[in-house]
C-alpha positions as CSV (number, residue, x, y, z in Angstrom):
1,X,20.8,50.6,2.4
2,X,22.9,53.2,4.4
3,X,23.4,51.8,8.1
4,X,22.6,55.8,9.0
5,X,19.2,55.7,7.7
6,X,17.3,57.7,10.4
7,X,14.0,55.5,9.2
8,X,12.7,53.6,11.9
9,X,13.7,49.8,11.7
10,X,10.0,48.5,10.5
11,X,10.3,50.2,7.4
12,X,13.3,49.3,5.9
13,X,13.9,47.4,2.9
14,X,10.0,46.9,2.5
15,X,8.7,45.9,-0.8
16,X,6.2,48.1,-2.3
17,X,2.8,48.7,-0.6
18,X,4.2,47.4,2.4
19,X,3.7,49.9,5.3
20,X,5.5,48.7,7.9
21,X,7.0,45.4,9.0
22,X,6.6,44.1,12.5
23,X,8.9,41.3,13.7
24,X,12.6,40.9,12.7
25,X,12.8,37.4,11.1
26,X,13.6,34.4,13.0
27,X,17.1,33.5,13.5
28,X,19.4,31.4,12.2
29,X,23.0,32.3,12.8
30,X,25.2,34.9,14.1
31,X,28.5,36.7,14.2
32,X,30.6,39.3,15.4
33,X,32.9,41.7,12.8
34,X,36.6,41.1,13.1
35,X,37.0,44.5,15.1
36,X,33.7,43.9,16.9
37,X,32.0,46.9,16.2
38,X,28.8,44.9,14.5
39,X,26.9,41.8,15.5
40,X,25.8,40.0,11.7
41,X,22.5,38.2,12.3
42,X,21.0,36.0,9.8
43,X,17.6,35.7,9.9
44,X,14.5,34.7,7.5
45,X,14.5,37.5,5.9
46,X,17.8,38.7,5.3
47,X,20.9,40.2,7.7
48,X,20.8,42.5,10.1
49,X,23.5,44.8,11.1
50,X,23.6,45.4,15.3
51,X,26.0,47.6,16.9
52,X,27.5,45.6,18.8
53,X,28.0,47.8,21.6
54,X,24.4,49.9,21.9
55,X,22.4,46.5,20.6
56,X,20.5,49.0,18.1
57,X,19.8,48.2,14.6
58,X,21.9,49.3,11.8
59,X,20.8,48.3,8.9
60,X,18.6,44.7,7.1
61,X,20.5,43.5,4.2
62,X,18.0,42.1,2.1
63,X,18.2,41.4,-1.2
64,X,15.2,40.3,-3.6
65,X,12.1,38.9,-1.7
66,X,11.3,35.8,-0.2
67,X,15.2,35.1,0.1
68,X,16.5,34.6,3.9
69,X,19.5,33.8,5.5
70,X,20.6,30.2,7.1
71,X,24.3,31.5,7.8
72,X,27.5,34.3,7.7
73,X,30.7,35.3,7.7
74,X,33.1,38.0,7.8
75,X,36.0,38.6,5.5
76,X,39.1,38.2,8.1
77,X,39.4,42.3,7.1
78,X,35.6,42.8,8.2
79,X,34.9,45.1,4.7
80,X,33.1,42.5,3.7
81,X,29.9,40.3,4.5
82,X,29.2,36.7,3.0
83,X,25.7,35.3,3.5
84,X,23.9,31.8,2.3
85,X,20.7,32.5,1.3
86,X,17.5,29.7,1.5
87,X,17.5,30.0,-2.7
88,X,20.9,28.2,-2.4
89,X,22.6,31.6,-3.3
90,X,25.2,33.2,-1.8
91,X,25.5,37.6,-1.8
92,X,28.5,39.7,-0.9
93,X,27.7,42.6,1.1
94,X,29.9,45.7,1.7
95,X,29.5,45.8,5.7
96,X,30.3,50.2,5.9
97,X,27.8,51.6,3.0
98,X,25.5,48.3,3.4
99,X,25.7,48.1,-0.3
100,X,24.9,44.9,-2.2
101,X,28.1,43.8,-4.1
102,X,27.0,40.3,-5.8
103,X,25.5,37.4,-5.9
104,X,26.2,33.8,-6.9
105,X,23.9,31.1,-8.0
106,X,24.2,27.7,-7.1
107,X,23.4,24.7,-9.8
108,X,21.1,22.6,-8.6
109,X,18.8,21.1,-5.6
110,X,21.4,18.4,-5.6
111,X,24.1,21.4,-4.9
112,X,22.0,22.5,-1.3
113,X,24.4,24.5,0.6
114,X,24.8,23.5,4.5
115,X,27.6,25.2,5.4
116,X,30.5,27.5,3.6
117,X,33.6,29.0,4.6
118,X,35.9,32.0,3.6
119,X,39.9,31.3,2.7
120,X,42.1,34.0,5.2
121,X,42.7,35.9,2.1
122,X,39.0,36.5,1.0
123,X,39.7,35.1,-2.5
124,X,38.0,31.6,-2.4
125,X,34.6,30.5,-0.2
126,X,34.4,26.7,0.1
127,X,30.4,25.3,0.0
128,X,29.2,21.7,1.1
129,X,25.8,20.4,1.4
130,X,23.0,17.8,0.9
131,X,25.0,16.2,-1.8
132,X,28.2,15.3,0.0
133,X,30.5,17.4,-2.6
134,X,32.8,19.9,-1.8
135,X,32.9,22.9,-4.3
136,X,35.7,25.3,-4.2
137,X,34.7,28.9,-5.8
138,X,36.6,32.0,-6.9
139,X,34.5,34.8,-4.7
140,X,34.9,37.5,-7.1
141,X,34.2,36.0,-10.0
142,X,31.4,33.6,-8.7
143,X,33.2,30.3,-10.9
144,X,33.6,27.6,-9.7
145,X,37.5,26.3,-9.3
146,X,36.7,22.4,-8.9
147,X,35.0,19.8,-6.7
148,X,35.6,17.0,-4.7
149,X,33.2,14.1,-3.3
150,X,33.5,14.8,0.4
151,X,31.3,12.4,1.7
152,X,28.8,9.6,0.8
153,X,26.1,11.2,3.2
154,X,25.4,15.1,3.4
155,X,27.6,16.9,4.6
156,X,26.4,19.1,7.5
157,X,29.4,21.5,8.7
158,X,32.7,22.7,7.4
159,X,35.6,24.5,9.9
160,X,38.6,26.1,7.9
161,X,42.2,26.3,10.1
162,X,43.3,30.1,11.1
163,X,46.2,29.9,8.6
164,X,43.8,28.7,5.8
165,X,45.3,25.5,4.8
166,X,43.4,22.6,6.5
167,X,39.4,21.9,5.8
168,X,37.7,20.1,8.4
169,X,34.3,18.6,6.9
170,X,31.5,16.5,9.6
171,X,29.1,14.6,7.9
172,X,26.0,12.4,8.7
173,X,28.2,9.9,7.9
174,X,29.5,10.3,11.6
175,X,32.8,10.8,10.3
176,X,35.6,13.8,10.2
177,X,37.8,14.1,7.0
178,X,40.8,17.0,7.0
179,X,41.8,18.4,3.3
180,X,44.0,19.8,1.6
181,X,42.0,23.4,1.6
182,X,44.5,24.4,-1.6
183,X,44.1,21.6,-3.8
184,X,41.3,19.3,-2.0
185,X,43.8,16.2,-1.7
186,X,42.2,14.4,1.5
187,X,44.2,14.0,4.3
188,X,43.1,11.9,7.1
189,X,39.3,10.4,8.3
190,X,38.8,11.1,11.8
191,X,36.7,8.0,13.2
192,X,34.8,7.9,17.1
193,X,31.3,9.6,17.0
194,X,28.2,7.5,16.9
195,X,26.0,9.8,15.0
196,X,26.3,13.0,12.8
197,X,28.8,15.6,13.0
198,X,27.1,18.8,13.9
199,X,29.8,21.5,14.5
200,X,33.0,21.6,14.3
201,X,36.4,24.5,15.3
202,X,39.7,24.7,14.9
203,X,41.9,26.2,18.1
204,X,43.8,29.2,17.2
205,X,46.9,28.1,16.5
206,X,45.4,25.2,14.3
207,X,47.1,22.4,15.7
208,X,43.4,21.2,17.6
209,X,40.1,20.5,16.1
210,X,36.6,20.1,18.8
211,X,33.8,18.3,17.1
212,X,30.5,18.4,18.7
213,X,27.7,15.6,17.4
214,X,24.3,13.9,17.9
215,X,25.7,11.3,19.9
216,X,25.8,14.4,23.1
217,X,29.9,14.5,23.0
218,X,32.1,16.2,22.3
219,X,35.5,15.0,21.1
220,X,39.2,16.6,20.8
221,X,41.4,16.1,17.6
222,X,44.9,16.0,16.7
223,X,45.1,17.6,13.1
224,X,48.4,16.3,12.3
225,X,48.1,13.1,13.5
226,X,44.5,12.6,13.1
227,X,44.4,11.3,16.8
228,X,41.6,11.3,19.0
229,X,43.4,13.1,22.1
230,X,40.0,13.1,24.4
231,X,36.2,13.1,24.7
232,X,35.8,16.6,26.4
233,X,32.4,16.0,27.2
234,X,29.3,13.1,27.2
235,X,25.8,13.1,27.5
236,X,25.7,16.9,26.9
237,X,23.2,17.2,24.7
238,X,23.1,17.7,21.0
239,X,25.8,20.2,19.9
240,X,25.3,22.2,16.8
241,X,27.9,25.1,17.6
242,X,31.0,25.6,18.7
243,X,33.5,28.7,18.6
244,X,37.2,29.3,20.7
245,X,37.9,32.2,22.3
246,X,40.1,34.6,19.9
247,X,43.1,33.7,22.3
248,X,42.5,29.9,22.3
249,X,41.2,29.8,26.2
250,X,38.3,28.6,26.1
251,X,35.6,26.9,24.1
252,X,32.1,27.6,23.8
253,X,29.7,24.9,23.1
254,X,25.9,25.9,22.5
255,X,22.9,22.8,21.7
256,X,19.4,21.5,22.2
257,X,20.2,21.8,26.3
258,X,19.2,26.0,26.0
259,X,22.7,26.3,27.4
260,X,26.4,27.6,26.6
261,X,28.5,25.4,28.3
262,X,32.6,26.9,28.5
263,X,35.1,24.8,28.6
264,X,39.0,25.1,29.4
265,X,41.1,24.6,26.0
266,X,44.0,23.0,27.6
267,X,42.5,20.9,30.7
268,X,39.0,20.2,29.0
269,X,37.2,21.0,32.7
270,X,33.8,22.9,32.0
271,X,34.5,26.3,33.4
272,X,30.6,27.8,33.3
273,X,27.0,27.0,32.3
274,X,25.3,30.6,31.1
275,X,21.7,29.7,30.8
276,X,18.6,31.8,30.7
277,X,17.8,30.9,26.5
278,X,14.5,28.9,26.6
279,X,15.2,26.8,23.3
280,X,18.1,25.3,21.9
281,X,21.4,27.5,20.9
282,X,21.3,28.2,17.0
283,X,24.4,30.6,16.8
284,X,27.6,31.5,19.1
285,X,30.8,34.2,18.5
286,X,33.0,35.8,20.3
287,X,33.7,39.0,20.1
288,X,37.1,39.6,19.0
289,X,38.4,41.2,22.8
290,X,37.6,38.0,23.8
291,X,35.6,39.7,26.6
292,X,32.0,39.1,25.5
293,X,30.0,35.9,24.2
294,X,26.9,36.7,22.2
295,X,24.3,34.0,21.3
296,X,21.2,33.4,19.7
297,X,18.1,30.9,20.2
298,X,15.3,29.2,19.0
299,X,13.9,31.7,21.9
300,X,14.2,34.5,19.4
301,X,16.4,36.3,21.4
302,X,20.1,37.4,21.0
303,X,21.3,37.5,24.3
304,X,25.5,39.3,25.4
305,X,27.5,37.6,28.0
306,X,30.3,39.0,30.4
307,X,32.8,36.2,29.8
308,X,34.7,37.0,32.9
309,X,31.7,36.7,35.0
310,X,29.2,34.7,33.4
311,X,26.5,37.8,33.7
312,X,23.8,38.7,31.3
313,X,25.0,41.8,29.8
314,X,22.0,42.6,27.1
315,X,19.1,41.2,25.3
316,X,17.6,41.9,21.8
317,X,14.5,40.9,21.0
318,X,12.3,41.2,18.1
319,X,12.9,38.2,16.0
320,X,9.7,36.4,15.8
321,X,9.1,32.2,14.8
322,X,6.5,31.3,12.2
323,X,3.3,33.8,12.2
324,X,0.2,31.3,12.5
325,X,-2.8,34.1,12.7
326,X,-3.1,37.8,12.8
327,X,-6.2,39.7,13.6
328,X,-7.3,43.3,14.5
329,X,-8.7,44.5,16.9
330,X,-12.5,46.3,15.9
331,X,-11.6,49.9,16.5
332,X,-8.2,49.3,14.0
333,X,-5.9,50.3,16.9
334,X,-4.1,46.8,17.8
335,X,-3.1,43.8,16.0
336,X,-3.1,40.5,17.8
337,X,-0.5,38.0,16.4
338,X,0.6,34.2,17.8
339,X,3.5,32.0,16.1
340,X,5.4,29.3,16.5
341,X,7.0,31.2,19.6
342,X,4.2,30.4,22.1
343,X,3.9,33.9,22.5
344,X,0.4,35.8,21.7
345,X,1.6,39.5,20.8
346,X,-0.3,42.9,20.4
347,X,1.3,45.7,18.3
348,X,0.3,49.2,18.4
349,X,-0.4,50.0,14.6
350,X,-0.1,53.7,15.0
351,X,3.3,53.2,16.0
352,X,4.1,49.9,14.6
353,X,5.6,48.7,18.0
354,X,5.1,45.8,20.0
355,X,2.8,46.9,22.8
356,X,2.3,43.5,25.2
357,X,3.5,40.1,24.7
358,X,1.2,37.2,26.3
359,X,3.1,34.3,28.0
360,X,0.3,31.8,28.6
361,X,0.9,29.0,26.3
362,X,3.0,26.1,26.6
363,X,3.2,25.4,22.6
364,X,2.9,27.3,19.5
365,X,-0.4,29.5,18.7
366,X,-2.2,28.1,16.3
367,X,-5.1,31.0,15.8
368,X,-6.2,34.3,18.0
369,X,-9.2,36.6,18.0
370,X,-10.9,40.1,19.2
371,X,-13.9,39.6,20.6
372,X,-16.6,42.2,19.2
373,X,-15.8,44.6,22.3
374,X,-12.7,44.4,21.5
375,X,-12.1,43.8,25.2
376,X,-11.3,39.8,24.8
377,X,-8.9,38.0,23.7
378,X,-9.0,34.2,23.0
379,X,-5.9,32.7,21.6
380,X,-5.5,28.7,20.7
381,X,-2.8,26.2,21.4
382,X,-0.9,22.9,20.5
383,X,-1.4,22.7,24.7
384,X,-5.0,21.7,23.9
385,X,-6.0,25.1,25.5
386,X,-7.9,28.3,24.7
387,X,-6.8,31.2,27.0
388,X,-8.8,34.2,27.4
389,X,-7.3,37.6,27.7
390,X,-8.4,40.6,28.7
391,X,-6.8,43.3,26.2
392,X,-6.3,46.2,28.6
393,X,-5.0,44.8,31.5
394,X,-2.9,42.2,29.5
395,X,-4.0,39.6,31.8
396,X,-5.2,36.1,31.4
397,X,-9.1,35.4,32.2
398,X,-10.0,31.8,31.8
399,X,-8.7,28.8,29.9
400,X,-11.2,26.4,28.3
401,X,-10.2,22.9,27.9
402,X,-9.9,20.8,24.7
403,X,-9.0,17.2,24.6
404,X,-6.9,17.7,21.5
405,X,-4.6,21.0,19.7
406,X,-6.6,23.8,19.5
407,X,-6.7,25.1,15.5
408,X,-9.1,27.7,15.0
409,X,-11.2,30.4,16.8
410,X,-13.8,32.3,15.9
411,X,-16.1,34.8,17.6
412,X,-19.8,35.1,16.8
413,X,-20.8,38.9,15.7
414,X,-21.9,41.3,18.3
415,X,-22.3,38.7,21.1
416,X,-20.4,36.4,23.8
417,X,-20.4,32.9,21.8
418,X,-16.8,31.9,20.9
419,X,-16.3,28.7,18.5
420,X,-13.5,26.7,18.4
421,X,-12.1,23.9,16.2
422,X,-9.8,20.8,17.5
423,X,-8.2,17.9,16.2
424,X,-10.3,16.3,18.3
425,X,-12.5,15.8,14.9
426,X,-15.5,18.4,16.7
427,X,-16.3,21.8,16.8
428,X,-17.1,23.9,20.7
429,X,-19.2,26.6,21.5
430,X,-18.6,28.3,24.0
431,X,-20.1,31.2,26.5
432,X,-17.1,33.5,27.3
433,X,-18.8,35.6,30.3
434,X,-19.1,32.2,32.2
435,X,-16.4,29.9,30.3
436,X,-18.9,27.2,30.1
437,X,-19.2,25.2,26.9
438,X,-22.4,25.3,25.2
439,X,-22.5,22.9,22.4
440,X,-20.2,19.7,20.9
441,X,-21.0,19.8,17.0
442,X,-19.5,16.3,15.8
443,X,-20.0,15.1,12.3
444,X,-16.2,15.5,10.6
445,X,-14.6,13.1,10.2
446,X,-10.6,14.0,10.6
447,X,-9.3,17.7,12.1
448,X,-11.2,21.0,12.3
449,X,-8.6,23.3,10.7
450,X,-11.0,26.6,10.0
451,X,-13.9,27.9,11.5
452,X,-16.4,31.2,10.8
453,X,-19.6,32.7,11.7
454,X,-21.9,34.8,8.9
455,X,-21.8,38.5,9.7
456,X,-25.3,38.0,11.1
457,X,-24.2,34.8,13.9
458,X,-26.7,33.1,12.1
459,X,-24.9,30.4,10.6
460,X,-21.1,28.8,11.4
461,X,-18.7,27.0,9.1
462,X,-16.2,24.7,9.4
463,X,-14.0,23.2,6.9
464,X,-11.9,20.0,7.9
465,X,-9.0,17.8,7.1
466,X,-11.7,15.6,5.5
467,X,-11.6,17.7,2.7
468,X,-15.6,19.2,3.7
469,X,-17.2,21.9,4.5
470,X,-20.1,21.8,7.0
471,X,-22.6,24.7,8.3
472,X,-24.5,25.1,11.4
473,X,-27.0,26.6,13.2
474,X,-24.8,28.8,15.5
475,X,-27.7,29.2,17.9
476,X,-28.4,25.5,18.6
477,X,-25.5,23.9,17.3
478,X,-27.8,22.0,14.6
479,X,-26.4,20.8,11.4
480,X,-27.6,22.2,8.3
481,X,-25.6,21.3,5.0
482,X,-22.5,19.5,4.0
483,X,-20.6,21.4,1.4
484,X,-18.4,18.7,-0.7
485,X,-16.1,19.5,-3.9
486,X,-12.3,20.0,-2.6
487,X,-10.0,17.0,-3.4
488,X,-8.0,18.1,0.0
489,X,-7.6,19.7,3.1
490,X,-10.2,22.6,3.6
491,X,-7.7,25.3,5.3
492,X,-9.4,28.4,5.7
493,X,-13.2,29.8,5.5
494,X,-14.7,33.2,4.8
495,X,-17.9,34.7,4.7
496,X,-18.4,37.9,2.3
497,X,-19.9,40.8,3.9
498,X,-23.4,40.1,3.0
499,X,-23.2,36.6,4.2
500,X,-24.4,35.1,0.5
501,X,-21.1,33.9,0.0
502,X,-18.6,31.2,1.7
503,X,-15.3,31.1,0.3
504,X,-12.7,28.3,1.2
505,X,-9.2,27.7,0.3
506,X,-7.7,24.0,0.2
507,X,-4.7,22.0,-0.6
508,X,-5.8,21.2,-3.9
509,X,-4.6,24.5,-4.2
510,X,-8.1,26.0,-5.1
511,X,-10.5,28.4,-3.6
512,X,-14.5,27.7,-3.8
513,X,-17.5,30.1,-3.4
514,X,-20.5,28.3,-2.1
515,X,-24.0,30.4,-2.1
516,X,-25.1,30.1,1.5
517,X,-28.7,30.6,1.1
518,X,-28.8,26.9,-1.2
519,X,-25.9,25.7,-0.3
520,X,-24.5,25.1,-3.8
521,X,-21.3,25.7,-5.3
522,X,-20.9,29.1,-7.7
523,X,-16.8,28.8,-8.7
524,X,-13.7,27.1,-8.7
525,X,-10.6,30.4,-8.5
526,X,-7.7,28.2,-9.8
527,X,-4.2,29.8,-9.9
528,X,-2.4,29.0,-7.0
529,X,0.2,26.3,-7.0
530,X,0.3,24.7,-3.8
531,X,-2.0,24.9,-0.9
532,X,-4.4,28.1,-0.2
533,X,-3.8,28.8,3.6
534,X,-6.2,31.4,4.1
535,X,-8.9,34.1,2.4
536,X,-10.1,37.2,3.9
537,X,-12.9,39.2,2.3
538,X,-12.6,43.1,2.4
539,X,-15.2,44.7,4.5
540,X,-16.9,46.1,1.7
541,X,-17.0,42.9,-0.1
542,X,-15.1,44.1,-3.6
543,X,-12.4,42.1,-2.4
544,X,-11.3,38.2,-2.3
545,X,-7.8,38.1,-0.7
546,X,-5.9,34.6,-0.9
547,X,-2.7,33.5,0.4
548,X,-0.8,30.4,-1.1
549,X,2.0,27.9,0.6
550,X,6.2,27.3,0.5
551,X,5.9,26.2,-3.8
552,X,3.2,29.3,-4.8
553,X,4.5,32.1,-2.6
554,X,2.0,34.7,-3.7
555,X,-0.7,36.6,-2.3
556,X,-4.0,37.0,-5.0
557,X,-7.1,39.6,-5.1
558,X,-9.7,38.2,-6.6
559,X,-13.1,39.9,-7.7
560,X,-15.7,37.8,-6.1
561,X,-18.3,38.9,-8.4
562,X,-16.5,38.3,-11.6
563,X,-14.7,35.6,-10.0
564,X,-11.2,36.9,-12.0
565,X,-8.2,37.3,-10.7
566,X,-7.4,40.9,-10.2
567,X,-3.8,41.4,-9.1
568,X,-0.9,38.9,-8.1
569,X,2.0,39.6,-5.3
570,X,4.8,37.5,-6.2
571,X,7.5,35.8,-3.7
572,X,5.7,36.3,-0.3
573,X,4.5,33.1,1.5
574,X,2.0,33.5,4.0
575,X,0.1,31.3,6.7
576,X,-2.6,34.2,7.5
577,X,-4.6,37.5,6.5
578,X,-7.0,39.8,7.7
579,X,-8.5,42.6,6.8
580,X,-8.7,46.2,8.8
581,X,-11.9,46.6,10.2
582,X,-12.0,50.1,7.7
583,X,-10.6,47.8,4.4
584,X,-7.7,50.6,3.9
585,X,-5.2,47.9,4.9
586,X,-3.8,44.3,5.0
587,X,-1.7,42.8,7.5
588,X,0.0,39.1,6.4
589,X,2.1,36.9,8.3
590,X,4.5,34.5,7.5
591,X,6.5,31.5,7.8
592,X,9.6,34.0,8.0
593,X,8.6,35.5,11.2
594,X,7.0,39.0,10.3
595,X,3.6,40.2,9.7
596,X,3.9,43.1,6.5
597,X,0.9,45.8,7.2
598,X,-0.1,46.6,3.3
599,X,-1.7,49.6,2.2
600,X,-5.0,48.0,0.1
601,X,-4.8,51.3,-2.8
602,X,-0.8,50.8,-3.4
603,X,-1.2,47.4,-3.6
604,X,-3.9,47.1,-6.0
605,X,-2.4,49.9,-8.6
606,X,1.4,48.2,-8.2
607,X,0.2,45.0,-8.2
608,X,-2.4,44.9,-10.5
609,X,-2.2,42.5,-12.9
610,X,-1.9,45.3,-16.0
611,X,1.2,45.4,-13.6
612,X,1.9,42.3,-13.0
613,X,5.7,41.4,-13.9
């Protein structure tokens, strides 16, 4: 795409029917251009372009669906950007149009990429991975020159010299080895860590190598010799990233600690601790003055440090962990959203922004809900917690207590009840005027994974890791029927409209109707290819909407009255769906870290399956 496009950010490079796309991706690596213009960040679903020096967005290089990015790099001239996607591909980018130049396919799961570099001169990238090999490639061509066995264990980072001519590779067999990087003759085995090589950086003029490990040190090498000069650091922490400073100064160390440590080059002394990241470091650079560190977390936030000073200079925000459940809010207006992040978010879908974010929670969000009001929201944790928000004030209310992580929520129609599933094996009810708890409905036998009342609070389901289904009376909590039939874990439960159908999805990778009035089963919807993590009825009924897991990526309609398969959406993984309360659109979040707002009439004509490709 052209980095000048004057779109805003949430609708570029969306695939068709998509409205708008909230959340960036969640991030996997970072890097600054050679002239230090851009910040590259790799994400889940592809590489965006910052300018480096506003923090603005310009441009998502994304190409194909489904795709991602683990990691980057420049060509040493900056024209060009190199990126490793999850499909163990790599694509060449043109950094100044934002053009897509080429992409090269890898040959097998046994090839699994974990780390590349790019020769000085552009013309070769160098790939190691899972199967301890060492492939050397032409980059223009995409052929592959030859290969070496590296290591007898995976191989987890490579670190080319500045002039080009050494390759450092680390390895879970805790050792170093240095190559030839021309001809792959192996040089020396660097022996002292105690666990796998993690990161790895050459010094600017070559002559050093800093290897940071699992074993919490950090070690200083002699790449003639092969010598161990020094440990630089112990009991650090684990260190998955280091980088020098352009003019060989200092080194920057980043790990599970949520801290950038610097160090002095020459003395080995740690100069500064930046902190202020609340997860572990998952990408550092420098920019190329040397005056500016930027780095990136498993916080989800890129964050610019003065390197003179040790100050904060800038945030960006946006990226977003693993969506776990979406839901509107009943006038259409907001969608609620909580993720892997621990954060419970509310976007403004007229604008497509992010409106509030909810710090309450001390784990990751495993399901939210609007009350009918609209005025509550309940949100549910791995901390064993249900808080209670209310939506104006962006405040929190009350926190009801579970005695195990929270799974699912659901609130009954037009009243205060608020059920709640656990993998404490039982279902709670729950008054959310007073926050006392009204019922205990026992009877499954593993983890309550899905809950949901009938349109008219009559009845509530519940569908468990004991592969049931059970309804209730959700006035008095009594049991009424045990639904049996999937081979696996029930994940998700949906009454139609009218309440005379229950659909679940499973693990068996299968979605059931059940007749609620007798309680007996109507169809088996087979398709899928790996576990159905959620259904959603349209409001009007017409509609059967199913989302699969990581080996069937696809989002199906289905025609609950037919029961046939109406249209397919190909290469999109998703944890969650919901319906707007008007059925005009779908909002669907996923493991990548975004939630994709669909328009319901595009969707069906493109993806219909007279369409289908």
């Amino acid at each position: 795409m052209n980095p000048q496009n004057p779109q805003p950010y949430t609708q570029w490079e969306l695939p068709q029917g998509v409205l708008a796309r909230l959340g960036k991706g969640a991030i996997a690596d970072i890097q600054y251009s050679p002239d230090g213009t851009r910040l590259a960040v790799a994400t889940y679903i592809g590489v965006w372009l910052y300018d480096a020096r506003a923090y603005t967005e310009l441009a998502l290089l994304k190409y194909g669906q489904d795709q991602g990015t683990t990691s980057i790099a420049f060509s040493r001239d900056g024209t060009t950007l190199v990126n490793e996607n999850r499909n163990n591909t790599i694509s060449l980018w043109d950094v100044h149009s934002g053009q897509w130049r080429s992409t090269m396919t890898f040959r097998d799961d046994e090839d699994e990429i974990w780390s590349f570099v790019v020769s000085p001169d552009g013309n070769t990238l160098i790939s190691a991975g899972f199967g301890g090999k060492i492939q050397f490639w032409d980059l223009h061509i995409g052929r592959l020159h030859f290969e070496i066995v590296g290591h007898a264990y995976p191989i987890t980072t490579l670190a080319l010299s500045p002039d080009g001519k050494i390759l450092a590779s680390g390895s879970n067999d805790f050792t170093i080895k240095l190559w030839d990087a021309q001809n792959g003759r192996h040089l020396s085995t660097l022996t002292g860590h105690t666990h796998n090589v993690m990161a790895l950086a050459f010094s600017p003029n070559g002559m050093n190598l800093v290897s940071g490990s699992r074993d919490k040190t950090l070690c200083l090498w002699d790449t003639t010799t092969g010598e161990k000069l020094e440990n630089l650091a112990t009991d650090i922490g684990v260190v998955g990233n280091l980088e020098f400073s352009p003019d060989g100064t200092f080194l920057a160390s980043g790990g599970g600690d949520r801290t950038i440590r610097l160090w002095n080059a020459d003395t080995g002394t740690e100069q500064a601790t930046l902190t202020g990241h609340k997860d572990g470091i998952c990408g550092i650079s420098f920019s190329p003055d040397g005056k500016t560190i930027a780095s990136a977390s498993g916080d989800h936030t890129i964050r610019f440090w003065d390197l003179a000073t040790g100050a904060e200079k800038a945030i960006i925000d946006g990226h977003i962990e693993w969506i776990n459940s979406v839901a509107f809010s009943p006038d259409g207006s907001l969608l609620a959203s909580g993720s892997d992040d621990e954060r419970l978010r509310l976007w403004d879908l007229y604008t497509y922004t992010e409106s509030q974010t909810l710090n309450g929670h001390e784990y990751l969000i495993e399901d939210v809900a609007f009350s009918p009001d609209g005025e509550i929201l309940a949100s549910a944790s791995q901390d064993e917690r249900i808080c209670l928000w209310n939506v104006n004030a962006g405040t929190e209310t009350a926190i009801l207590d579970h005695t195990d992580t929270v799974t699912a929520l659901a609130f009954v129609p037009n009243g205060t009840t608020l059920a709640s599933g656990s993998e404490d094996n039982v279902v709670r009810l729950w008054d959310i005027d007073t926050g006392d708890q009204l019922a205990v409905l026992t009877g499954h036998t593993d983890i309550v994974t899905t809950v949901a009342f009938s349109p008219n609070g009559r009845i509530l389901a519940s569908g468990s890791e004991d592969n049931t289904i059970r309804l209730w009376n959700a006035t008095t909590g009594h049991y009424l029927a045990l639904l049996t039939g999937h081979t696996d874990v029930v994940k998700a439960v949906a009454f139609s409209p009218d309440g005379n159908i229950l659909a679940s999805g499973s693990s068996d990778n299968t979605i059931r109707l059940w007749d609620v009035n007798n309680c007996q089963h109507i169809a088996t919807l087979t398709g899928h290819t790996d576990a159905v993590e959620t259904v959603a009825f349209s409001p009007d009924g017409r509609t059967l909407m199913s989302g699969g897991d990581a080996e069937d990526n696809t989002i199906r309609l289905w025609d609950p009255v037919t029961n046939q398969q109406c249209a397919i959406i190909k290469n999109f993984r998703v944890h969650t769906l919901a319906f707007s309360p008007d059925g005009r659109t779908l909002a669907s979040g996923s493991a990548d870290g975004t939630i994709l707002i669909w328009d319901l009439a595009t969707v069906e004509a493109t993806y219909g399956l007279a369409y289908s490709i």
